[in-house]
N, C-alpha and C positions, 0 to 999 in steps of 0.2 A: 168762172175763173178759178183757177187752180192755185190752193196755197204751196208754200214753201212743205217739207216733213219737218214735223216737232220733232225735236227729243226728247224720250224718255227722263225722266229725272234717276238718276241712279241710286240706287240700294248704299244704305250710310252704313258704315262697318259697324257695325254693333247687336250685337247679341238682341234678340226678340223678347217682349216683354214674357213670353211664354215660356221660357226656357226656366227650369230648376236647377242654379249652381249646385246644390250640392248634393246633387246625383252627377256630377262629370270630378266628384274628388275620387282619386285615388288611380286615376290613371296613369297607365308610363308617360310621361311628359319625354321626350328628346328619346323614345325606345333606343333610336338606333343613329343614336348620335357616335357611341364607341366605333360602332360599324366605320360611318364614315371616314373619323378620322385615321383610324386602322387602314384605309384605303381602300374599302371593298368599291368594286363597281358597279353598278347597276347596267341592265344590259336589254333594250327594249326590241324582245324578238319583232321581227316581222307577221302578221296571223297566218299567213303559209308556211311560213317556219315553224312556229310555235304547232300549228296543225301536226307534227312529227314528234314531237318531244314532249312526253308529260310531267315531268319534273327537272329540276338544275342537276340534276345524275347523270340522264340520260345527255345534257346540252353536254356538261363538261369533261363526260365520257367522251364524247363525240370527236371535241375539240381537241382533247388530246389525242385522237388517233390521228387528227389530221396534222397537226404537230410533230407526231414521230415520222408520219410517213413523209413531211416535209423535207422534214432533218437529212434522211438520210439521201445519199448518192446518186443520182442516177446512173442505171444501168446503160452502158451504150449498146445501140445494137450493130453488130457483124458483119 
C-alpha cells in the first residue's frame, strides 16, 4: 500500500551556526539603491540575444540605431 508524499520541512530563515558576522562588515549594503531610484532599468536579454552583444555598449549602440532608423520617413517607392 502506497502512502500519501511527505513534505519536506522547510529551511527557517536564519543565518547558519557556521557563518562569521564579522567578516560580512563592511560591505555596500543597498550598492545600487541610487540606481534605482534614479530610474535605471534592468533589462533581461534573451541567451540568443545576449549570444551577439558582449557588453551594455554594444546593446545600447545597437538600440539607438534602430531608434534613428525608426524615426525617420519612409521612402515611397515609384
Amino acid at each position: 500500500m502506497r502512502k500519501g508524499k511527505t513534505e519536506k520541512p522547510r529551511p527557517r530563515d536564519e543565518l547558519r551556526a557556521g557563518y562569521d558576522l564579522s567578516k560580512l562588515k563592511g560591505r555596500a549594503r543597498a550598492k545600487y539603491a541610487k540606481r534605482c531610484k534614479a530610474g535605471t532599468n534592468l533589462v533581461l536579454l534573451s541567451p540568443d540575444v545576449a549570444e551577439h552583444f558582449p557588453d551594455d555598449r554594444s546593446v545600447n549602440a545597437t538600440l539607438r540605431k534602430v531608434i534613428r532608423a525608426a524615426s525617420k520617413p519612409l521612402r515611397r517607392s515609384r
